[in-house]
Structures are given as structure tokens and as C-alpha cells.
DRENDO-1510 file (C-alpha; in Angstrom, 1 decimal, always signed):
<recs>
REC; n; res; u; v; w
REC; 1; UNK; +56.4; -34.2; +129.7 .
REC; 2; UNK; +59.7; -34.6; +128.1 .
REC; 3; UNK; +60.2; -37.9; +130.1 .
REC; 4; UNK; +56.7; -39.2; +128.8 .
REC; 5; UNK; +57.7; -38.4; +125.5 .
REC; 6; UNK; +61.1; -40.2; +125.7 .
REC; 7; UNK; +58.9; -43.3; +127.2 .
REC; 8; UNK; +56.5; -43.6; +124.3 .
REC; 9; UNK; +59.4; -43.0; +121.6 .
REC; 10; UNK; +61.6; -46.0; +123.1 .
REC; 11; UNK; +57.9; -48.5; +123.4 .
REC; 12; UNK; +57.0; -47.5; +119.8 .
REC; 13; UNK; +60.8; -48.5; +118.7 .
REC; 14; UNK; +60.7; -51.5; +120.5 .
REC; 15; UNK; +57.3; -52.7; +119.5 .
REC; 16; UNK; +58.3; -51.9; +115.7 .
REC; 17; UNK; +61.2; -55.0; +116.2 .
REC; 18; UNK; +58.9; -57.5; +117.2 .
REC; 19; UNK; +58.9; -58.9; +113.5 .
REC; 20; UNK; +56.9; -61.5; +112.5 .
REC; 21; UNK; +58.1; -65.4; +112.8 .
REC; 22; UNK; +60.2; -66.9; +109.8 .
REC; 23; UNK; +62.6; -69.6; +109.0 .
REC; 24; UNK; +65.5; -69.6; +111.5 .
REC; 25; UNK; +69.5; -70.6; +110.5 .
REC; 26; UNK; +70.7; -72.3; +113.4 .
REC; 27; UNK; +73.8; -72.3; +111.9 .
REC; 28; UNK; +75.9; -71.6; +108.5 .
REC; 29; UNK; +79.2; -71.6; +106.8 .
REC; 30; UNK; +80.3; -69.5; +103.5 .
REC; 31; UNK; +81.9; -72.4; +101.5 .
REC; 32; UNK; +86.1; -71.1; +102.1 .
REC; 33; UNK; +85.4; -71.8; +105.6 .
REC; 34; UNK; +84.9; -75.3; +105.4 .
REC; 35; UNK; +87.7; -77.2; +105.1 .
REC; 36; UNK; +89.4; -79.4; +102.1 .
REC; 37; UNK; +89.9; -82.4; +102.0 .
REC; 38; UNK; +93.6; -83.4; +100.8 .
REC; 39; UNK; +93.0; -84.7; +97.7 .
REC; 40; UNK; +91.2; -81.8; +96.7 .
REC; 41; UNK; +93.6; -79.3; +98.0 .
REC; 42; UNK; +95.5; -78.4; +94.3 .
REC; 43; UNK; +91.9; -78.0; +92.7 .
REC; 44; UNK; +89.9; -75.7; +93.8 .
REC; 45; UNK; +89.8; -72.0; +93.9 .
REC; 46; UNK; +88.0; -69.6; +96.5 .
REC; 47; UNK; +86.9; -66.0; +95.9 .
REC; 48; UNK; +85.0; -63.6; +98.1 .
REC; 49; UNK; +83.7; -66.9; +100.3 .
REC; 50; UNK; +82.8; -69.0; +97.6 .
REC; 51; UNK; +84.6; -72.6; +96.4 .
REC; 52; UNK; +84.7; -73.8; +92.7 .
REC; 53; UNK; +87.1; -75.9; +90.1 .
REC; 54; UNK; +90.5; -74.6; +89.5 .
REC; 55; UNK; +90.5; -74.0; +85.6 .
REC; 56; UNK; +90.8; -77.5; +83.9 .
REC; 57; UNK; +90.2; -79.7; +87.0 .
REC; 58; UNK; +87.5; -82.3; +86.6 .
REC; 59; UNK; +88.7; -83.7; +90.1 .
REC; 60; UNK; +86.6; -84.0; +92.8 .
REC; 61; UNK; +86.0; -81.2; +95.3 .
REC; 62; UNK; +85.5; -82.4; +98.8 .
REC; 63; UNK; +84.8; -79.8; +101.9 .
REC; 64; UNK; +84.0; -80.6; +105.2 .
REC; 65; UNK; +82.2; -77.6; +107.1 .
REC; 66; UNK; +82.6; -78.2; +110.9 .
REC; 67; UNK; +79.1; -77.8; +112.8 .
REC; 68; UNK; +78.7; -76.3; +116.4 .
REC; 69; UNK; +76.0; -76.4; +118.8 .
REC; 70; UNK; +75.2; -72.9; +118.3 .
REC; 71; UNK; +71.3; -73.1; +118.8 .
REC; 72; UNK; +69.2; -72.8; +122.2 .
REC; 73; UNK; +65.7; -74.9; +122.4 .
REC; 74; UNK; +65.2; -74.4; +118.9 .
REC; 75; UNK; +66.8; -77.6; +117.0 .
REC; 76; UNK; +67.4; -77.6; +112.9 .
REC; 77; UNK; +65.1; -79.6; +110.8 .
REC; 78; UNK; +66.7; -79.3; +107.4 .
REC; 79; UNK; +70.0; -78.5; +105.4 .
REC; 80; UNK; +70.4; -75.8; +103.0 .
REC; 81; UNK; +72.7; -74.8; +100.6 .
REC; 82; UNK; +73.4; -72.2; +98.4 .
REC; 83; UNK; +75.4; -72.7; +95.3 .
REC; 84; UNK; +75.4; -71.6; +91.3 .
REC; 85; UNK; +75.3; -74.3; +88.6 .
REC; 86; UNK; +75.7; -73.4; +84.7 .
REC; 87; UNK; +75.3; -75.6; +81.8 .
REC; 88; UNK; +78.8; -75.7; +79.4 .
REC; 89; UNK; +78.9; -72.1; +77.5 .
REC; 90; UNK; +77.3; -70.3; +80.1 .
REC; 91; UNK; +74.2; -71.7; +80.5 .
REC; 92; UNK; +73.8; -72.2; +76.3 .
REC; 93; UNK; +75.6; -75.5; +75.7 .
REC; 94; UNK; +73.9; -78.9; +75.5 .
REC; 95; UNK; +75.0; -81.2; +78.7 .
REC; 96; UNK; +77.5; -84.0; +77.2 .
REC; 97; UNK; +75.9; -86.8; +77.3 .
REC; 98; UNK; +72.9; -85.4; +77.7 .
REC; 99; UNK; +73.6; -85.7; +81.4 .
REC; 100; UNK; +74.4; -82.5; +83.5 .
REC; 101; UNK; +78.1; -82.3; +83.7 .
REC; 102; UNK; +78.0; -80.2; +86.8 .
REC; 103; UNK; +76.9; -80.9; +90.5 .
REC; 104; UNK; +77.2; -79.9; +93.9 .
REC; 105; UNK; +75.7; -82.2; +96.9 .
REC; 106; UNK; +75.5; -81.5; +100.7 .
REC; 107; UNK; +75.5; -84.0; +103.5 .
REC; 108; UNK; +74.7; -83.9; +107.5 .
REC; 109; UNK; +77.2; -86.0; +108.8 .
REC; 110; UNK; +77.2; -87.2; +112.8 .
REC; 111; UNK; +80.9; -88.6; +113.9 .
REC; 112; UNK; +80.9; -90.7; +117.0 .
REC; 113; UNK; +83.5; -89.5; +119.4 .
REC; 114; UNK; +84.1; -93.1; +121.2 .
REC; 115; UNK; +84.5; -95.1; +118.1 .
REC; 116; UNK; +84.7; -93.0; +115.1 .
REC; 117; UNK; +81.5; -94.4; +113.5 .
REC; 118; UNK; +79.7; -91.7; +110.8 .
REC; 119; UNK; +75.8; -92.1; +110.7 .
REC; 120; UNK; +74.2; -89.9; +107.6 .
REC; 121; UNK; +71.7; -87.8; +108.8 .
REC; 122; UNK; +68.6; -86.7; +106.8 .
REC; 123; UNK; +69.0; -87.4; +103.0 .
REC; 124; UNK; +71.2; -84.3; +101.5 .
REC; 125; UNK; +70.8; -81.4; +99.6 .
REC; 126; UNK; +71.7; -81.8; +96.0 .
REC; 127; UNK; +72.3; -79.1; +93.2 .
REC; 128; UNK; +72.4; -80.5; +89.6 .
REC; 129; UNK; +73.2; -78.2; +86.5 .
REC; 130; UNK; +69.6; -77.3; +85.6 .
REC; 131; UNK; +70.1; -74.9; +88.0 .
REC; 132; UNK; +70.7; -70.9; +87.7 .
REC; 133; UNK; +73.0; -68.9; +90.0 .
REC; 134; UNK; +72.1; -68.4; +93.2 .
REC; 135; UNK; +69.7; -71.3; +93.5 .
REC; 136; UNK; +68.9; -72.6; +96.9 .
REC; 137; UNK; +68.6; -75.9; +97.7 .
REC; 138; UNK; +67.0; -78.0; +100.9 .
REC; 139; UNK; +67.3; -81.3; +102.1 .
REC; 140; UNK; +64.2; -83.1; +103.1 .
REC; 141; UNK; +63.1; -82.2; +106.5 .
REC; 142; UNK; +65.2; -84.5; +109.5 .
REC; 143; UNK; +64.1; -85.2; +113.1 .
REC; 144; UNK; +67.8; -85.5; +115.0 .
REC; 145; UNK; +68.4; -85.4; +118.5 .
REC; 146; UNK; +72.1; -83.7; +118.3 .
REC; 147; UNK; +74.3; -84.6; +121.2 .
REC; 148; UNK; +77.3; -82.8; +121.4 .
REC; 149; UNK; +78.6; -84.0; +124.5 .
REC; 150; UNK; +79.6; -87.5; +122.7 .
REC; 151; UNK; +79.5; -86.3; +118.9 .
REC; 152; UNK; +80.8; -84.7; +116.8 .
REC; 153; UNK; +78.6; -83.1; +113.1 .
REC; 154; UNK; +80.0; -81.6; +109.8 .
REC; 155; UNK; +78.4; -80.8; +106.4 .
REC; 156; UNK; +80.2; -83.2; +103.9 .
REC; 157; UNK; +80.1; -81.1; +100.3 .
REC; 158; UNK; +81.1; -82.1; +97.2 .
REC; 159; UNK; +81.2; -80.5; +94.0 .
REC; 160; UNK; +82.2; -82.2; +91.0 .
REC; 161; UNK; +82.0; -81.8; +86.9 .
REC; 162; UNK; +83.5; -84.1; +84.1 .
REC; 163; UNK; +83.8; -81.5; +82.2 .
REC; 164; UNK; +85.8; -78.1; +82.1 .
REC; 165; UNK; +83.6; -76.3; +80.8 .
REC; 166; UNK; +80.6; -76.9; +83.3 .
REC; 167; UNK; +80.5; -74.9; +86.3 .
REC; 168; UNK; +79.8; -75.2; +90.2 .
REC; 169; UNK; +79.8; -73.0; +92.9 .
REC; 170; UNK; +79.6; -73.4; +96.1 .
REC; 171; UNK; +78.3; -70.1; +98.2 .
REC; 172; UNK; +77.5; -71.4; +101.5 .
REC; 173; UNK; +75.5; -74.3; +103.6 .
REC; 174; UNK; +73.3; -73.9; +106.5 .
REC; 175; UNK; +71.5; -75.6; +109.0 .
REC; 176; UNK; +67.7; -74.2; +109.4 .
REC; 177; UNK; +64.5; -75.0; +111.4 .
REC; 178; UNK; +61.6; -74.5; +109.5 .
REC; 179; UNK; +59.2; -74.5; +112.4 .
REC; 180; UNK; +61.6; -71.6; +114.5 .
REC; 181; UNK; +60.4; -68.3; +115.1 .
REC; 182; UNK; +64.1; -65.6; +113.8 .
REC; 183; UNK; +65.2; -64.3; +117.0 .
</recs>
């Protein structure tokens, strides 16, 4: 009986993790492990994973985020990133201009390993000041056939403001399948 008993307790656990299908990240990096470029290398600051300006810097931020073939059958379909954006004061000042002053864009690059040639892939994911902390943002859905064997991929991100007082953070990128089941 006690046997029996164990065997129903272990079934029930297991059949309480079958969860039901969502949005799998095939891969994703928290924005201090992607890597600067040099010119960007005295402007920038990183706290608990995340990249933004170095006080006064209005310089542009460039990061590339190295991308392995960490997925089985189940190819991504879309970029993601995850970033904050306030408007000058906070989120209470006017834009100068009347422009946002603060952005934060995310591009699928592929890098040919015989030649060096770089094809953009999918149109990128782009976060403009409107936006509140933690906003998400997804490129438009991509059909790619990666290929390791002769490439090599990274996430391009910059983050720029022309002015000081703007803000943008970047909190991590990701490459999703929308279609996936989560395993």
C-alpha cells in the first residue's frame, strides 16, 4: 500500500508540471554581458546587469551581445528587449525639441565567417522615450535559417540621448519563438 501511495504521489507531481504552452526564449543576455564597443568604453555605467550613460555623456552607447546556438528544433522568430526610457525630469519634462531625447535600439546581426560580410536580420527592436520603465519591446516577427557551422550572430544595441538629462536603460535582449511550446 505504501508503495501505491508513493506511486500516485510522484504521477500527481509530475502531471501538475506539464504547464501549458507559452512563448519560449531561445536565448538572452542581461545588458553587462554584452560587450562594448571601444568608443563607448569611457561612457557607460553598469549596475546590477543593466547598461546606461555615464553622468553627462551624450555619446553613443554601442554593445554587441554575442549569440549561441543554444536552441534544439525550436528556431526564434523575434527579438526582444527589455529596457527603461524616461523623459528629461523624470518622466515630467517636455522632450527638447519636441523630439524624444532618449533611445535605445536592438539589431539581429548575422557575420559571415568566410568573408566577414554582416546581413541584418529581421527589422529591430526599438525603444523611444515615450516609454515607462520596464517596457518590453519586440521586433517584427523574422523567418531565418541560422547556420552556425559558417556564421557567426550578435545583437547590435545602441542606446543614445542628446541630452543629459534623458535617460536609457538597457536591462537585457532576447531571442524568442512565439510559436514554441516553454520547455
Amino acid at each position: 500500500m505504501r508503495k501505491l501511495t508513493l506511486l500516485i504521489s510522484v504521477t500527481m507531481v509530475g502531471l501538475g508540471a506539464v504547464g501549458s504552452q507559452a512563448n519560449a526564449s531561445n536565448w538572452s543576455m542581461n545588458g553587462s554581458s554584452c560587450v562594448p564597443n571601444d568608443t563607448s568604453i569611457n561612457d557607460y555605467f553598469v549596475t546590477g546587469g543593466s547598461v546606461t550613460h555615464k553622468g553627462s555623456s551624450t555619446n553613443l552607447i554601442i554593445l554587441y551581445c554575442p549569440v549561441t546556438s543554444t536552441w534544439g528544433s525550436h528556431k526564434p522568430d523575434n527579438l526582444k528587449m527589455t529596457y527603461a526610457n524616461n523623459r528629461p525630469g523624470s518622466g515630467t519634462g517636455t522632450p527638447i525639441g519636441g523630439i524624444g531625447t532618449a533611445n535605445i535600439t536592438a539589431q539581429l546581426i548575422r557575420l559571415v565567417s568566410s568573408d566577414g560580410s554582416l546581413f541584418f536580420i529581421g527589422n529591430p527592436a526599438r525603444g523611444s522615450i515615450e516609454t515607462q520603465t520596464g517596457k518590453i519591446a519586440q521586433s517584427p516577427l523574422f523567418s531565418h535559417s541560422f547556420d552556425f557551422k559558417f556564421s557567426y550572430y550578435y545583437v547590435r544595441v545602441d542606446i543614445s540621448r542628446n541630452d543629459p538629462t534623458a535617460f536609457a536603460k538597457l536591462f537585457g535582449v532576447s531571442l524568442d519563438c512565439e510559436t514554441c511550446p516553454a520547455d
